[in-house]
C-alpha positions as CSV (number, residue, x, y, z in Angstrom):
1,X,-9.0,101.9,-218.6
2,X,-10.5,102.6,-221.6
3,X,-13.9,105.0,-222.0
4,X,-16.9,103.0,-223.0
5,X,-19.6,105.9,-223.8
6,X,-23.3,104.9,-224.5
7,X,-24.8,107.8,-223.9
8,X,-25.5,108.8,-227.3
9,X,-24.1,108.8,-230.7
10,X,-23.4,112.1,-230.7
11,X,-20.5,111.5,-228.3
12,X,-18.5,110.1,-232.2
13,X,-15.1,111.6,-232.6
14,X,-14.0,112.3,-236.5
15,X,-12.5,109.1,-238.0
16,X,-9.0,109.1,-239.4
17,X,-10.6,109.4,-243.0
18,X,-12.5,112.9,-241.8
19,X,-9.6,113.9,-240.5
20,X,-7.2,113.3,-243.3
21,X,-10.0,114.8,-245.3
22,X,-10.2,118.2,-243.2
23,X,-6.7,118.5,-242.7
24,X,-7.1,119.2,-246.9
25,X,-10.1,120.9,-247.2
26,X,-10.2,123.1,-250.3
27,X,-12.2,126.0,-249.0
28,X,-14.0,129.5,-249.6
29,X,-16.1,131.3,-247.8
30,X,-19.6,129.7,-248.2
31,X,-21.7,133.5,-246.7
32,X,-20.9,134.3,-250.4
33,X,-21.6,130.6,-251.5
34,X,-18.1,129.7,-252.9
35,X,-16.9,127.3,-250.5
36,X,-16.6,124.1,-252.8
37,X,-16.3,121.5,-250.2
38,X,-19.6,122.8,-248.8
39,X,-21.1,123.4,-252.0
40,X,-20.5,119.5,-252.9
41,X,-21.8,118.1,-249.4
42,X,-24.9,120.0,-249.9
43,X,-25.4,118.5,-253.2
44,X,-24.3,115.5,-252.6
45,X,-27.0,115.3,-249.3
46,X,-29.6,116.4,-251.4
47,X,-29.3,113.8,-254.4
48,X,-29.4,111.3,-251.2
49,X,-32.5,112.4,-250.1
50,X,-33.9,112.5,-253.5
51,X,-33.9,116.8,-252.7
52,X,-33.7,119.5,-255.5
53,X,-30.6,121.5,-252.7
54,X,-29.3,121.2,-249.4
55,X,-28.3,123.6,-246.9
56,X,-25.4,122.9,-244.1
57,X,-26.2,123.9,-241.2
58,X,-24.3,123.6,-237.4
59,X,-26.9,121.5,-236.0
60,X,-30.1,119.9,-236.0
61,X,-31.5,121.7,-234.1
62,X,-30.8,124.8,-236.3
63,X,-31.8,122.6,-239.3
64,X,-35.3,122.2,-237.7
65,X,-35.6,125.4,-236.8
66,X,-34.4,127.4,-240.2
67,X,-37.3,124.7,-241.3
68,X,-40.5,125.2,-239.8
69,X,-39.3,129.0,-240.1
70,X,-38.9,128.8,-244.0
71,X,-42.7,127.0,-244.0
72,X,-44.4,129.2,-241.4
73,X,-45.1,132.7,-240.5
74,X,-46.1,134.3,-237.1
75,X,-48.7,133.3,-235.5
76,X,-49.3,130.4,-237.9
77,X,-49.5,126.3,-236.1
78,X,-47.1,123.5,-236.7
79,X,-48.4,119.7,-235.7
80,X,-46.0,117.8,-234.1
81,X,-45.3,114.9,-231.3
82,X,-45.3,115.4,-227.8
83,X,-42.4,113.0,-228.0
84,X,-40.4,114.6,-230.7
85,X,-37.0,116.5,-230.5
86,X,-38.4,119.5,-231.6
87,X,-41.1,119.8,-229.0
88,X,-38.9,118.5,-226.4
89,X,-35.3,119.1,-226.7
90,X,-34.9,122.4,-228.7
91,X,-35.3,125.2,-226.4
92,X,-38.6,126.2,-227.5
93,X,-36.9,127.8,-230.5
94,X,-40.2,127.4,-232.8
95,X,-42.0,129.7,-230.7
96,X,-39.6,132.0,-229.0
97,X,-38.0,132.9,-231.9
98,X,-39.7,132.4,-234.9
99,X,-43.7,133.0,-233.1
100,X,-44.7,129.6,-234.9
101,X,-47.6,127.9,-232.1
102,X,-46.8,124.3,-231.7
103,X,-50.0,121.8,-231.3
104,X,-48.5,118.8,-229.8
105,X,-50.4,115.5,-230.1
106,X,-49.7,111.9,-228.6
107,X,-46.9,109.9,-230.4
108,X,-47.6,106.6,-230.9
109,X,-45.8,103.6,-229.4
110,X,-44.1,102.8,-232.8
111,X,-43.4,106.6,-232.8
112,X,-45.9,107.5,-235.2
113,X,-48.7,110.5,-235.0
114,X,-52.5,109.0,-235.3
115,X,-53.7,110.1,-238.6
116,X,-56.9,111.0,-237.0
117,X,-55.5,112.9,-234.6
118,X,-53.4,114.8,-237.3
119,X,-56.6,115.3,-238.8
120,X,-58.7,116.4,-236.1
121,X,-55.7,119.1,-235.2
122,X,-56.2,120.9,-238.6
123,X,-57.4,124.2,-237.9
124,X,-60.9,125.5,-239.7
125,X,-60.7,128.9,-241.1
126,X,-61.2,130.9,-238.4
127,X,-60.1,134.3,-237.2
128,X,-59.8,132.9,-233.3
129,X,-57.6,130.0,-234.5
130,X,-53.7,130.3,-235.6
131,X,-53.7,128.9,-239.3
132,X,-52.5,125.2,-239.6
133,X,-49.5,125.2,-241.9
134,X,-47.0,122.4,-241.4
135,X,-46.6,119.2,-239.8
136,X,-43.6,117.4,-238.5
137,X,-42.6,113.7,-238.4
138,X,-39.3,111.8,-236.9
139,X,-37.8,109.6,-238.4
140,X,-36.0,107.6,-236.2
141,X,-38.5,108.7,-233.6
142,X,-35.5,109.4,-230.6
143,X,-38.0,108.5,-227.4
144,X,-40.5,106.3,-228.9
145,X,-37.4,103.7,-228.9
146,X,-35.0,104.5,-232.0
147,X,-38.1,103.3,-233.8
148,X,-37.9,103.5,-237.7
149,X,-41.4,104.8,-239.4
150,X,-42.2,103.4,-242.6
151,X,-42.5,104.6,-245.7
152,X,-46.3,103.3,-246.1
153,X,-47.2,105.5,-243.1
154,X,-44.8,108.1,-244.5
155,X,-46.7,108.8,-247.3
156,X,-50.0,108.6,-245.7
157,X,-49.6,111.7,-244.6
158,X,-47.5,113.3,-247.0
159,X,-51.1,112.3,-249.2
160,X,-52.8,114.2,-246.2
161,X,-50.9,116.8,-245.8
162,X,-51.3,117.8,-249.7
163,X,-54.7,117.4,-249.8
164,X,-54.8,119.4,-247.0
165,X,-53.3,122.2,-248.3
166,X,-50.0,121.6,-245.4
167,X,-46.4,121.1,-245.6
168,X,-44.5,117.9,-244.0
169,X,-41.3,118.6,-242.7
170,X,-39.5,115.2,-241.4
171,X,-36.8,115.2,-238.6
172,X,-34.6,112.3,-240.2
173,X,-31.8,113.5,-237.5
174,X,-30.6,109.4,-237.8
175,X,-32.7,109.2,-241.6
176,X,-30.1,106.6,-242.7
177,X,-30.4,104.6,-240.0
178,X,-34.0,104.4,-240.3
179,X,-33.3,103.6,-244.4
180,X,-30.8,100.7,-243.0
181,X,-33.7,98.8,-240.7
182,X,-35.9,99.1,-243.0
183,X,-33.7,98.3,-245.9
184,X,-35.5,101.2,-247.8
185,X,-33.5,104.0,-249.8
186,X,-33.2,107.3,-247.5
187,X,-34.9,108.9,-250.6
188,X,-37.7,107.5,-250.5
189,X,-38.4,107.5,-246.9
190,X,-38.1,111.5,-247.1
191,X,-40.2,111.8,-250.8
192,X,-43.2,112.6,-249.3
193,X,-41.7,114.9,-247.0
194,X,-41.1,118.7,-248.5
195,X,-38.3,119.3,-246.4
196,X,-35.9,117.0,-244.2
197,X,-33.1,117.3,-242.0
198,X,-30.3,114.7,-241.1
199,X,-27.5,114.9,-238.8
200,X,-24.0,114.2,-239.8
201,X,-22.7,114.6,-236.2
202,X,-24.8,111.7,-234.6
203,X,-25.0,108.1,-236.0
204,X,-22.7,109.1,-239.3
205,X,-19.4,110.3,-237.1
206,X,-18.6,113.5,-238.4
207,X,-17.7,116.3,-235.9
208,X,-20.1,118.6,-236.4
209,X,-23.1,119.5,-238.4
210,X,-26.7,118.9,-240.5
211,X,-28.1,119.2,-243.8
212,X,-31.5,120.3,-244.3
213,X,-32.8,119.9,-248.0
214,X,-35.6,121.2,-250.2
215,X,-36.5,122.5,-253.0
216,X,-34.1,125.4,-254.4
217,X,-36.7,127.7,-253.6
218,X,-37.2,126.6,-250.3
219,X,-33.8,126.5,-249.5
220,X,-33.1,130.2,-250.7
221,X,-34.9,131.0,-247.6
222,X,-34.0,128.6,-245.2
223,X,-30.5,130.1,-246.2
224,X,-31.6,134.0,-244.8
225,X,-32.9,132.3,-241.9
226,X,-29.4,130.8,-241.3
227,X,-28.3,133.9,-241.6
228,X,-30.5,135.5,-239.5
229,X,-30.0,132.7,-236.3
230,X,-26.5,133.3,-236.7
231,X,-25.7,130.0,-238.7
232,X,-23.8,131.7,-241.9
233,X,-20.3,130.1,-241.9
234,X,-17.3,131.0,-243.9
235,X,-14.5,128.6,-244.3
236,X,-16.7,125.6,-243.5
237,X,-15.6,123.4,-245.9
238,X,-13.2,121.6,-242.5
239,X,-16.4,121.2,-241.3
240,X,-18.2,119.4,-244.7
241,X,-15.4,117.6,-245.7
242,X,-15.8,115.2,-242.8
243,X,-19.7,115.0,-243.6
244,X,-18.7,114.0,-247.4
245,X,-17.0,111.2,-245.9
246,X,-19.4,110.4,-243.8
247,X,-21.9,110.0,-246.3
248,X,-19.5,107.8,-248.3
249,X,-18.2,105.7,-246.2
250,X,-20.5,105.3,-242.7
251,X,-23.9,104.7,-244.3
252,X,-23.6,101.1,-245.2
253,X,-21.9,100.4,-241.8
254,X,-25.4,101.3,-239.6
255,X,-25.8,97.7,-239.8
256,X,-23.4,96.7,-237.7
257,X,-24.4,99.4,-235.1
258,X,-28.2,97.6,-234.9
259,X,-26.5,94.4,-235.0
260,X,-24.2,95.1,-231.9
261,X,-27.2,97.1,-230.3
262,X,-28.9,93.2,-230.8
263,X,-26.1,91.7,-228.5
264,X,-26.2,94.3,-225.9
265,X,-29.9,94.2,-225.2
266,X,-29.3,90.0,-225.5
267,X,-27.1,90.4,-222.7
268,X,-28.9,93.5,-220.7
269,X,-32.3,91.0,-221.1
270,X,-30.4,88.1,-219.0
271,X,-29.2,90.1,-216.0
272,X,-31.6,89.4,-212.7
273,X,-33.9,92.8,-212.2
274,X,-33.0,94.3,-215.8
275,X,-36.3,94.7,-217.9
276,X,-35.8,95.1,-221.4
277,X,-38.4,97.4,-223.4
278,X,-40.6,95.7,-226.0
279,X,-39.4,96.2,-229.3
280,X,-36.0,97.7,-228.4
281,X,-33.7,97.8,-230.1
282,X,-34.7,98.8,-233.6
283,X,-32.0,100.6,-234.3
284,X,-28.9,101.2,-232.6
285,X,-30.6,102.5,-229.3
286,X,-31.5,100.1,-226.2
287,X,-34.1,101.2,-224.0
288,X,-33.7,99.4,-220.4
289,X,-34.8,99.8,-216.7
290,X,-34.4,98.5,-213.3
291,X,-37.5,96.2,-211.9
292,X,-39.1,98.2,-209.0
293,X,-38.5,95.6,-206.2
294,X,-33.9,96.5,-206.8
295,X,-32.4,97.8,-204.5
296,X,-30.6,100.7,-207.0
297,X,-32.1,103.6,-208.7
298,X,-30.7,104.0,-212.7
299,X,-28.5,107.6,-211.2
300,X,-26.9,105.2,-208.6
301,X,-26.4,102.4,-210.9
302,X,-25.0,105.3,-213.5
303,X,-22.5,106.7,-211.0
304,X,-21.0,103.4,-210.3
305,X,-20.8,102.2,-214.1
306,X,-19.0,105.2,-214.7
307,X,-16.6,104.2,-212.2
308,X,-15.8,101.6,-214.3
309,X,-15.4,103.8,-217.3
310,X,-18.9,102.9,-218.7
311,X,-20.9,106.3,-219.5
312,X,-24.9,105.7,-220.2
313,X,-27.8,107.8,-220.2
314,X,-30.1,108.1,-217.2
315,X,-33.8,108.8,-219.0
316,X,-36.1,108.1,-216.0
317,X,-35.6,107.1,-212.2
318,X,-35.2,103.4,-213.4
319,X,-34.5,103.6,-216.8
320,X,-31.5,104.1,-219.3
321,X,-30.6,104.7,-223.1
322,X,-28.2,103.1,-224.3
323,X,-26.8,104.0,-228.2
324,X,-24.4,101.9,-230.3
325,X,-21.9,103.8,-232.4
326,X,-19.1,103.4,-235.0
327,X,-17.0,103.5,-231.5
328,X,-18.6,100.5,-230.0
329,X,-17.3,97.2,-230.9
330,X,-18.0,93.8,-229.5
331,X,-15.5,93.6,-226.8
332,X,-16.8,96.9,-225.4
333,X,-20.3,95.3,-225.5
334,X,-19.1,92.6,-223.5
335,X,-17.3,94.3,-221.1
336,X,-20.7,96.9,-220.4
337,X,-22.8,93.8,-219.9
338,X,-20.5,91.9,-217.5
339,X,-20.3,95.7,-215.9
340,X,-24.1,96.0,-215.6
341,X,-24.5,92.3,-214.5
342,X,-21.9,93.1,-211.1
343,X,-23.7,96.6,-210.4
344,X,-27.3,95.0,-210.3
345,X,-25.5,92.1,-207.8
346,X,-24.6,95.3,-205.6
């Protein structure tokens, strides 16, 4: 029986391209900066995000992190969703390890911070207060739906932001799928923005790895932050040559992700006590749950759709998310519907 896994698209292995591609890596050791493989996915990342240098890092997460770190100094305040990855889902690392204070305000519905709220959160000169240096966005915003923000609102507060006398660091961990929906280049979506991540590990099928770009200043020291969390990497260029392909070859393709993500919640919407959320899917994630007055929790219903080799994401007592990847075709959409349909019939 073949593995159907929804649980996330981080769950990708390497295509036969990557691996071809890693298998003849030319290689150096990039802690002195002369891996060329690396040196030509970081520049190649950056010229997609319309950045002056990239920066590869093993994750996301570090990505964020070596970030707000390169913006902020102790003590000083990052705005930032109560919703977002980097609030939620990265260990705290903001505060424990680089003493930046995190101000958390309401994400929006469409995933997007309240301009008057960002506002309001800006710090007056004060000696009680932490200074306000940096804000951060998501883009797809991950629990808000998979929800794409637009450029418009993009640059509303990159305009704020600079009048303000901040920095605007955007989370674009699935940036290109965002660019897709919205059929807007990724470099424009992250202009506004000073600095932005995006994960090649996720959505884009490589095996490992992020890119954060900047300016070449700002990413000299987001590089000795690397360093310092442990990130510098030597013969990496294994690593980057799958991300090269990636960017090459798997951007273009999102489409048919969203598209297949359309026909699973289609199908999801139709089964007896299955409630589809508004909106979903924007992207490539479906947000669904089962209606109170079932007789099955979403753990229960988890456990026996994994006996059928069907692996989702349990993201409440009721509720799942379910993400469409490069490893997802039709037939496997099919087959998950039909799966959920007989599990709701108990």
């Amino acid at each position: 029986m073949d593995l159907i896994d929804l649980r996330s698209d981080t769950v990708t292995h390497p295509t036969p391209a990557m691996r071809k591609a890693m298998a003849n890596a030319v290689v150096g050791d990039d802690v002195f900066g002369d891996d060329p493989t690396v040196n030509e996915l970081q520049e190649k990342a950056a010229s997609l995000v319309g950045k002056e240098a990239g920066l590869f890092v093993p994750s996301g997460t570090m990505g964020n992190l070596a970030a707000v770190l390169a913006h902020c100094g102790r003590g000083d305040e990052a705005i930032l969703g109560n919703q977002s990855h980097t609030f939620l889902y990265e260990a705290g690392g903001i505060a424990a390890l680089g003493g930046v204070h995190p101000f958390p305000i309401p994400n929006q519905p469409d995933g997007t911070l309240s301009l008057a709220d960002i506002q309001a959160s800006i710090r007056v000169d004060d000696p009680h207060y932490p200074v306000t240096r940096l804000v951060l966005l998501e883009n797809t915003q991950n629990r808000c739906g998979g929800v794409p923000i637009s450029l418009e609102y993009t640059q509303s507060v990159g305009e704020m932001t600079r009048q303000r006398g901040l920095k605007l660091h955007l989370d674009g961990a699935r940036l290109f799928n965002a660019a897709v929906a919205l059929e807007v280049p990724a470099a424009q979506l992250a202009e506004p923005a000073d600095s932005v991540t995006f994960c090649l590990s996720k959505a884009l099928c490589a095996p490992v790895g992020s890119v954060l770009c900047g300016t070449r200043d700002f990413i000299y020291r987001a590089r000795r932050i690397r360093k310092q969390l442990g990130g510098g990497m030597r013969q990496a260029g294994i690593l980057a040559a799958a991300g090269i392909v990636a960017l090459d070859e798997m951007i273009e393709r999102l489409a048919e992700d969203h598209y297949r993500a359309g026909l699973l919640a289609t199908g999801l919407a139709k089964i007896p006590g299955m409630i589809l959320d508004a909106g979903t899917p924007a992207t490539n994630m479906v947000f669904v749950s089962i209606d109170a007055d079932q007789f099955i929790t979403a753990s229960q219903a988890a456990a026996r759709l994994a006996d059928e080799g069907i692996r989702v994401q349990v993201v409440g007592p009721r509720r799942f998310r379910l993400v469409v990847h490069y490893w997802i075709d039709e037939k496997a959409i099919g087959r998950t519907v039909e799966t959920f349909a007989r599990v709701m019939k108990g």
